[in-house]
C-alpha positions in Angstrom: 23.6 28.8 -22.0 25.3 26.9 -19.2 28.3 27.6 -17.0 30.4 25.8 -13.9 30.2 28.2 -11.7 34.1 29.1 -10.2 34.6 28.4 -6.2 35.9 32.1 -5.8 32.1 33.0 -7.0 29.1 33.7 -4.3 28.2 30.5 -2.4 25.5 29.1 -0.6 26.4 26.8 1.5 29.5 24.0 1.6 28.8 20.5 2.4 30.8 18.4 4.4 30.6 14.5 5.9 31.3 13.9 9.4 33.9 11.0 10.2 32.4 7.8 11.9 33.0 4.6 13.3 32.8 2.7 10.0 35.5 5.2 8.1 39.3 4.7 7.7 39.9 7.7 10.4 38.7 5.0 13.4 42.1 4.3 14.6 42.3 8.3 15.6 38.5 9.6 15.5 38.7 11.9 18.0 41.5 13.6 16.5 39.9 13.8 13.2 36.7 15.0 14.4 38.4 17.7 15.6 40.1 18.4 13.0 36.4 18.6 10.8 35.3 20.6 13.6 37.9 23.1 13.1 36.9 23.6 9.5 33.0 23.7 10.2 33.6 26.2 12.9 35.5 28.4 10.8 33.0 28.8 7.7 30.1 29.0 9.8 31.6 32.3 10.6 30.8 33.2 7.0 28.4 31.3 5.4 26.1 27.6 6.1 27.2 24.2 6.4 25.0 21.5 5.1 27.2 18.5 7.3 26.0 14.9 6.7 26.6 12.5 9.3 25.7 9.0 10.8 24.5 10.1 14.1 22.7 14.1 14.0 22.6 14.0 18.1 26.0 12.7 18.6 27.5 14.9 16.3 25.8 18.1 17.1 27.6 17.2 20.5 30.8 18.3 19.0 29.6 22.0 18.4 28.9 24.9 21.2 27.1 26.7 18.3 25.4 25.0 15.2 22.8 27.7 14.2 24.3 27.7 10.7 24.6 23.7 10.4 22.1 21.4 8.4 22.8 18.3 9.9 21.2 15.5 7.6 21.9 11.5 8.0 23.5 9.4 5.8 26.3 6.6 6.5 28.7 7.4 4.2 32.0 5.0 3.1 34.4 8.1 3.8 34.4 11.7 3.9 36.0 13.2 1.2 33.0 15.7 0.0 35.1 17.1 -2.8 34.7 14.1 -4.4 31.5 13.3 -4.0 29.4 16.0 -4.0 27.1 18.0 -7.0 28.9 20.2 -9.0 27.3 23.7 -9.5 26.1 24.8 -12.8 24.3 27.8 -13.8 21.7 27.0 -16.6 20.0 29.8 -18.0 20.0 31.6 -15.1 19.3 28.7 -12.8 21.6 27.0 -10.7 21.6 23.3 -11.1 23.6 21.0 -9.1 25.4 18.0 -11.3 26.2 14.8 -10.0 28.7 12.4 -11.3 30.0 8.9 -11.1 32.1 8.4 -8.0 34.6 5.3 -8.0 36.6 6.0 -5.5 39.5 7.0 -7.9 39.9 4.2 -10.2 38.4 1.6 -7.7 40.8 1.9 -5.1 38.7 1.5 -2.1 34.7 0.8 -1.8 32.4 3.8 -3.2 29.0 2.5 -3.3 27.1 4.5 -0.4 29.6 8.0 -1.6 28.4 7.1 -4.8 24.7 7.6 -3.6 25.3 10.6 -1.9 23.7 13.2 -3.7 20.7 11.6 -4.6 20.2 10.7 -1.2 20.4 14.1 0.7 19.1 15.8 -2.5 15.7 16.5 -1.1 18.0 19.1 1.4 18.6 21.1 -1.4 17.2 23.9 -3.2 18.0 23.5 -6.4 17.2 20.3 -9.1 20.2 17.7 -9.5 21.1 16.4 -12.7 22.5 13.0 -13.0 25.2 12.0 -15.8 27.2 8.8 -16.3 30.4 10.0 -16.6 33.2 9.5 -13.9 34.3 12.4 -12.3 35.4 14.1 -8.9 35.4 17.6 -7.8 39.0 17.6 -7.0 40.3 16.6 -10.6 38.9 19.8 -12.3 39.5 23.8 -11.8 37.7 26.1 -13.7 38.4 30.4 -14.2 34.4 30.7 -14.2 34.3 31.8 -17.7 34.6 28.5 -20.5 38.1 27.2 -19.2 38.6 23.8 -16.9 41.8 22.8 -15.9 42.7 19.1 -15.2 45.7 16.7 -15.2 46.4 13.8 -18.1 47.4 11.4 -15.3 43.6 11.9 -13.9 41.2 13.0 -16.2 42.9 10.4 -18.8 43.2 7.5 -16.6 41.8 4.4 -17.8 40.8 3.5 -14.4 38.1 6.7 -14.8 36.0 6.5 -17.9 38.4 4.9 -20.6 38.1 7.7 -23.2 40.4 8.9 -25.4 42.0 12.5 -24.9 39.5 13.5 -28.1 36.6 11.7 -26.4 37.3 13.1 -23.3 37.1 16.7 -23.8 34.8 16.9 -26.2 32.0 14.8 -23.3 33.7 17.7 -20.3 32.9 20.6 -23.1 29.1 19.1 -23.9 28.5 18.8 -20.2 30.1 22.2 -19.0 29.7 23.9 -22.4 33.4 25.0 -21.8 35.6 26.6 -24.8 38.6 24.8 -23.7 40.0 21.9 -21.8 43.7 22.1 -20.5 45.7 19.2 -19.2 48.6 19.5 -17.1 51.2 16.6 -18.1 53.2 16.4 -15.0 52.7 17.1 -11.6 52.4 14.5 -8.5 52.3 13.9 -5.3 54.0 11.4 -3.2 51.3 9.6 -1.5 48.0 10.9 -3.2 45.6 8.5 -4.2 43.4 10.7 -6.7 46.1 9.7 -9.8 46.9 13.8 -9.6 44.1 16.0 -8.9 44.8 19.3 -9.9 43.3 20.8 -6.8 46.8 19.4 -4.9 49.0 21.0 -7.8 47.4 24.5 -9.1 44.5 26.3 -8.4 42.5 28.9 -10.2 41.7 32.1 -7.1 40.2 34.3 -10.2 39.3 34.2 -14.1 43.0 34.9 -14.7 45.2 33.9 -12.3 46.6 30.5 -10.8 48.4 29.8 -7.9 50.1 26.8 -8.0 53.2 24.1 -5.5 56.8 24.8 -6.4 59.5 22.6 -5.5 62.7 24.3 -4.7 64.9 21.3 -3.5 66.9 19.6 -6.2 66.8 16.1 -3.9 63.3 16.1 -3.3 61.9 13.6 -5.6 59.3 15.9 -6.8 61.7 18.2 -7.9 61.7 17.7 -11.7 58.1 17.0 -12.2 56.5 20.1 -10.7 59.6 22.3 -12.3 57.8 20.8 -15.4 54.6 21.5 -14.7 55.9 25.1 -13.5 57.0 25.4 -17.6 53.9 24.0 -18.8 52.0 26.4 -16.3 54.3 29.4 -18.0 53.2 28.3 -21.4 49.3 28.3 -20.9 49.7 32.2 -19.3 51.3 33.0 -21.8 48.6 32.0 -23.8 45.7 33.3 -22.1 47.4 35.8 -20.6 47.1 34.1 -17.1 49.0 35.5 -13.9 50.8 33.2 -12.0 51.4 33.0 -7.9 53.9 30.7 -6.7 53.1 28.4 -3.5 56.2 27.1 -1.5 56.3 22.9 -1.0 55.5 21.5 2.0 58.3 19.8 3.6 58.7 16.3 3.7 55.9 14.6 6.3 55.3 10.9 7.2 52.5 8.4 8.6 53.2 5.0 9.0 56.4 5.3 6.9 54.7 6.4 4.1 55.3 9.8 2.9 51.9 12.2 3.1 50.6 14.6 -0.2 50.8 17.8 2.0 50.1 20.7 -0.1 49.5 24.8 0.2 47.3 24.1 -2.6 44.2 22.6 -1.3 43.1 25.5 -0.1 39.2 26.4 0.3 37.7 30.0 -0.6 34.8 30.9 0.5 32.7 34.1 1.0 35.0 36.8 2.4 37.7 34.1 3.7 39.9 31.5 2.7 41.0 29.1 4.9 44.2 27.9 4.6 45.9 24.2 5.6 49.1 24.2 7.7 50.6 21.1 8.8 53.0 22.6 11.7 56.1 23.0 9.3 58.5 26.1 8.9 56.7 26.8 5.3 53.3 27.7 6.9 54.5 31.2 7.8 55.5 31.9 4.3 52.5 30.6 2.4 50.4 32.8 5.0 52.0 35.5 4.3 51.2 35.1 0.5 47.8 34.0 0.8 47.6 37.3 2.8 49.6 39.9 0.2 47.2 38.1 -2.3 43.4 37.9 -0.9 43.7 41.4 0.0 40.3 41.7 0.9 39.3 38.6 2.7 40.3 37.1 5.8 42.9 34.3 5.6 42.6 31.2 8.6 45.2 28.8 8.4 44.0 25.9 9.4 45.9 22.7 11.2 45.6 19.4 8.7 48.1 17.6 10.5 45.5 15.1 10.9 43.3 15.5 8.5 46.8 14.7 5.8 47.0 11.0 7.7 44.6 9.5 5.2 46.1 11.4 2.3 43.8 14.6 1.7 43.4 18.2 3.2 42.0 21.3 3.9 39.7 20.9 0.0 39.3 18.0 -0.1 37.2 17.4 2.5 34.9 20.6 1.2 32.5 21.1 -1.5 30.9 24.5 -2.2 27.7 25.2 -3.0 25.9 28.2 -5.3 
């Protein structure tokens, strides 16, 4: 028996990678460190970081206290760990850690050293890796922890991923995963993302039954229709499964460089006892606060500024990856 263990389950550690000289956040590296330091700082409260970075000394300059950092060194092409980090995997009572094809989402920008990753700080970990060749990232699946993954067509179905049909395509996710079913969200974007739609920027699973998930309020926004679609198509599958449902608000309109950014409540991180929470310095981080807070009852919430971090089109999750 196998399972993909759910990020709201017990972790071990969560990996990061450390922006450097040779990554897209040179033009404003010290403002992006920060920002990375921000979010090491805060789970290192809770629980380890395993960071990967080019330079261990120059980055464990950046930290007053770093007894619960693994610094390892690797030069990475970028830093989005969601995407290119193991997945974990309980196998019959053992945690394994699966690693996939990266290709930078459809060959959008070079992937050749984050495709290596894993097999290159491997010898850090505790547990075996198992290697598959199938395309896939972190961010493009959610799973309830007990046989269900959730995913977007636009993604999971893109031909510039594996080229399967929908047919092929699930059934290789349920052989891998041994999952009962695979859902795909049909609509559901944002401006500005380059990950085709990952569903960890739309709708999020926090327990085996419940999702929280973006709503779009403004009829002039352009996003409008498609996430009140995906809002329907959400209703359907709980009424299904018998799913609850938690409404996010949408993240006003930001820009960089013109171009409008994918700033989301959704990309959220749980970890043990906390989840940390990007803001982005808007009038709507108050009220998604306030329901991360009325909802995680029982761990602490840190809301965490991505101002930064959204310049180069990801957040708060996607430069995480948890650990069993």
């Amino acid at each position: 028996m196998k399972r993909l263990i759910a990020e709201f389950e017990a972790q071990d550690f969560v990996q990061m990678v450390f922006p450097h000289q040779e990554t897209d956040w040179n033009n404003y590296l010290k403002e992006a460190r920060k920002n990375f330091v921000d979010i090491i700082n805060a789970i290192t409260k809770y629980q380890k970081v395993l960071l990967i970075c080019a330079d261990i000394e120059e980055t464990k300059s950046y930290f007053q206290d770093y007894k619960n950092i693994e610094f390892v060194k690797y030069l990475s092409d970028d830093t989005w760990a969601r995407d290119i980090s193991a997945l974990s995997v309980l196998e019959d009572g053992e945690i394994v850690y699966y690693d996939f094809i990266f290709n930078a989402w459809g060959g959008k920008f070079k992937a050749q050293k984050d495709n290596e990753l894993t097999l290159h700080v491997k010898n850090h970990y505790s547990h075996k890796v198992k290697s598959f060749n199938f395309i896939l990232e972190g961010g493009a699946i959610e799973t309830n922890g007990n046989g269900i993954l959730l995913t977007t067509a636009k993604c999971m179905l893109n031909p510039n991923r594996n080229n399967l049909s929908k047919e092929q395509t699930t059934a290789k996710l349920k052989e891998i995963f041994n999952l009962k079913e695979v859902i795909y969200l049909n609509y559901g974007y944002l401006a500005g993302d380059d990950t085709d739609s990952h569903i960890d920027t739309l709708a999020r699973f926090i327990n085996n039954d419940t999702i929280m998930y973006i709503t779009c309020k403004d009829k002039n926004d352009e996003h409008y229709l498609e996430l009140k679609q995906m809002e329907e198509e959400l209703k359907e599958i709980a009424k299904i499964h018998n799913f609850k449902l938690i409404e996010l608000p949408f993240c006003e309109a930001l820009y960089y460089d013109n171009q409008r950014l994918p700033a989301t409540y959704a990309n959220f991180l749980m970890i043990n006892n906390a989840v940390l929470v990007p803001l982005y310095n808007v009038k709507q981080d108050k009220e998604a606060l306030k329901i991360f807070k009325d909802t995680f009852k029982n761990k602490d919430i840190i809301g965490i500024d991505c101002s930064t971090l959204i310049r180069q089109h990801g957040s708060l999750h996607c430069v995480t990856m948890q650990f069993s």
